[in-house]
N, C-alpha and C positions, 0 to 999 in steps of 0.2 A: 405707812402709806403716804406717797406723796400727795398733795392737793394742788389743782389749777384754781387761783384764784380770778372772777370777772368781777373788774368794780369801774363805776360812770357815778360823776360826780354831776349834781349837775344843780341850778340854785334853787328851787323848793321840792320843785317836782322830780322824783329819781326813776326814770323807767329802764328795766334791765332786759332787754328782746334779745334770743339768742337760741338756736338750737343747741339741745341738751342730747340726747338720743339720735344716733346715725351719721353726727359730721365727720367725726372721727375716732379712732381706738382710744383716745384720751381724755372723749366726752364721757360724760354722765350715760348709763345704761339703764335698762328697766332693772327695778330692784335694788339700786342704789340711791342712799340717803345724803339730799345735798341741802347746805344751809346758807341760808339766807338772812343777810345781815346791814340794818340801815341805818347811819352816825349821825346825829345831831350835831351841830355846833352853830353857838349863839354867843353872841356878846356879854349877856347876863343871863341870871334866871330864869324859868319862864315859871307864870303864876297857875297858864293852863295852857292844854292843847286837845284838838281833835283831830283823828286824823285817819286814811285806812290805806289798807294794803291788801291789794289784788293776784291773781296769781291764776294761772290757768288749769282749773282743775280738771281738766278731764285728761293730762297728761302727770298732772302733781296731787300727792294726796298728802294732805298737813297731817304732819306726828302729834301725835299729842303731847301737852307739854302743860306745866302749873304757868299761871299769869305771872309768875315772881320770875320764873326762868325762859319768858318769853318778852319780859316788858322788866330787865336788871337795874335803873336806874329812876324807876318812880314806885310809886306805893298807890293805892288804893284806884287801880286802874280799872276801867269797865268795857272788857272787851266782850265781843260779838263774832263769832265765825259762823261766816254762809254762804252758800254759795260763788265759790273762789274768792271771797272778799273775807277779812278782819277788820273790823269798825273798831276803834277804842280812843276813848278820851281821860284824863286825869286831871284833876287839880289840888295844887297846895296852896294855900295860902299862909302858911305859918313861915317856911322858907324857901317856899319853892322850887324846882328842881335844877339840880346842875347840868347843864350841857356846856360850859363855857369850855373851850379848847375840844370838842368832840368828844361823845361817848356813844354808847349804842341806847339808840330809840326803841328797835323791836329786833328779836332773832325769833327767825323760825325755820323748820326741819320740814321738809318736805321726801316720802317717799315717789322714786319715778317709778309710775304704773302703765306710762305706752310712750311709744316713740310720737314726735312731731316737736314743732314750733311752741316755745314756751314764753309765756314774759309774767315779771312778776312786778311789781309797781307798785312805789309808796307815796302817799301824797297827802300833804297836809292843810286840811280849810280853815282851821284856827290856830292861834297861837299868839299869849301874850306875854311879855316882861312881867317879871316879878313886879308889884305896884308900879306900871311902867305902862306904855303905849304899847300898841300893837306890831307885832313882828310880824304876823301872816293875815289877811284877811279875806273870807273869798274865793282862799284858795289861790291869791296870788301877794306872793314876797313886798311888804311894805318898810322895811327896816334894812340895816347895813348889816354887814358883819352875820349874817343868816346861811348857813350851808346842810346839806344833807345830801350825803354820799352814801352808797351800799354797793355790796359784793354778795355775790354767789359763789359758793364754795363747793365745787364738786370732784368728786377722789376721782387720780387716775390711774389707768390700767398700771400696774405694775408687773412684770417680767418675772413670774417665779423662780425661785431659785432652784437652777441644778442642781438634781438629787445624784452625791456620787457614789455609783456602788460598792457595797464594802469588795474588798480584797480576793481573789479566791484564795483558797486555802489551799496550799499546794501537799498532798498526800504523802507523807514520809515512805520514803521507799522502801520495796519489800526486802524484808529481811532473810541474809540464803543462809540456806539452812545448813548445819554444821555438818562437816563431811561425817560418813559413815564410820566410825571405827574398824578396823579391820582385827578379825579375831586370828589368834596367836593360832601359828600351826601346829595340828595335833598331834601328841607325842608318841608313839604307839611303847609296849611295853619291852622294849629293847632299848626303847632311850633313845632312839633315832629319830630323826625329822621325818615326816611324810606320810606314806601310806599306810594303814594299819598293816602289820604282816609281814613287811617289807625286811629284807636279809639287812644284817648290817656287818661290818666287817671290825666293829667293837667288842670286843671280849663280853662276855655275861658277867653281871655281877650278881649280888643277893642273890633272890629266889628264883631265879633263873639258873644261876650253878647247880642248885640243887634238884630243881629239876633235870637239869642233864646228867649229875650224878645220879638219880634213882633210874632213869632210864641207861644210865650204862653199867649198871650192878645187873638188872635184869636183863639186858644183852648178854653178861658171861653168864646168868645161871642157864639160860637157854643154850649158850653153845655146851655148859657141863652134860646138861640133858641129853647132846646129842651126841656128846663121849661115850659118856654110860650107855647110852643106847649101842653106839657100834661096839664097844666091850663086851656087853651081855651076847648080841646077835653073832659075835666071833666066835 
């Protein structure tokens, strides 16, 4: 997911005013988580600081978070959240804490729960040098080399990616069906092509001879028959 980042440097006091909700497709929406992040940088150590951070809540609701992952470069911190504010102060006195070259003073996570105008603002009333004079007094910058910058970090819309259809599946084509066999014409019992019955002008063989021989022994005893008969009736 990409991120827009807002960041205003400015020398003690860092205010971040900006609408979050409605400027554009690229702002912050209701429902997304955007964070908040504000850099120390000091010359040297610092032995202590107090300081707090504002935030408008009735369009930002703070995530919850442990003190270690809201406050990554001090120890034994004593924070307060109340009413769109975070109060917190720390001190070391054994070595003090690092800011020299920038680090982060505070992150915090804010859910957006409405649309409108936001600001979020850190601002520090105390703050001293390791065994050292003072850097902040007041609430306003007494030393050189003192800066504190922050950013707000809010996701932007990103453009889904086209979903691309699978393929259609093209349906293997129908398969023709194998020609009909054609059955052998039937033989009748003379051995001839065609119709059962049918004359044919092939001589008889086998049992066909013999059939026309018993039928032609009985043809001459019937014409004997009718010898003998005109002999007797002479």
């Amino acid at each position: 997911m990409f991120k827009k980042v807002i960041t205003l440097a400015l020398a003690i006091v860092c205010l971040a005013s900006f609408a979050i909700v409605g400027v554009s497709a690229a702002e912050a929406k209701v429902g997304d988580i955007v964070t908040y992040t504000a850099t120390l940088t000091t010359p040297k150590n610092i032995e202590n600081i107090q300081a707090t951070t504002t935030y408008s809540a009735d369009t930002l609701k703070l995530v919850d978070a442990t003190v270690a992952e809201r406050f990554p470069n001090m120890t034994g911190v004593v924070a307060n959240a109340a009413d769109g504010a975070i109060y917190f102060n720390a001190s070391e006195i054994s070595t003090g804490f690092d800011f020299v070259g920038g680090k982060t003073l505070i992150t915090l996570q804010f859910e957006v729960i409405a649309e409108g105008e936001v600001t979020v603002a850190t601002a520090i009333e105390e703050m001293v040098e390791f065994f050292g004079p003072d850097y902040v007094t007041g609430g306003e910058i007494v030393a050189d080399g003192v800066a504190l910058t922050d950013e707000l970090v809010i996701p932007e819309e990103t453009t889904p990616a086209a979903t691309t259809a699978a393929p259609t599946t093209t349906a293997a084509p129908a398969t023709t069906a194998a020609p009909a066999t054609t059955l052998a014409p039937v033989t009748d019992v003379q051995g001839t092509t065609g119709s059962t019955g049918t004359d044919s002008d092939v001589p008889p063989t086998g049992s066909t001879v013999a059939i026309f021989a018993v039928l032609a022994v009985v043809a001459m005893a019937g014409a004997a028959v009718v010898v003998l008969r005109k002999k007797v009736n002479g």
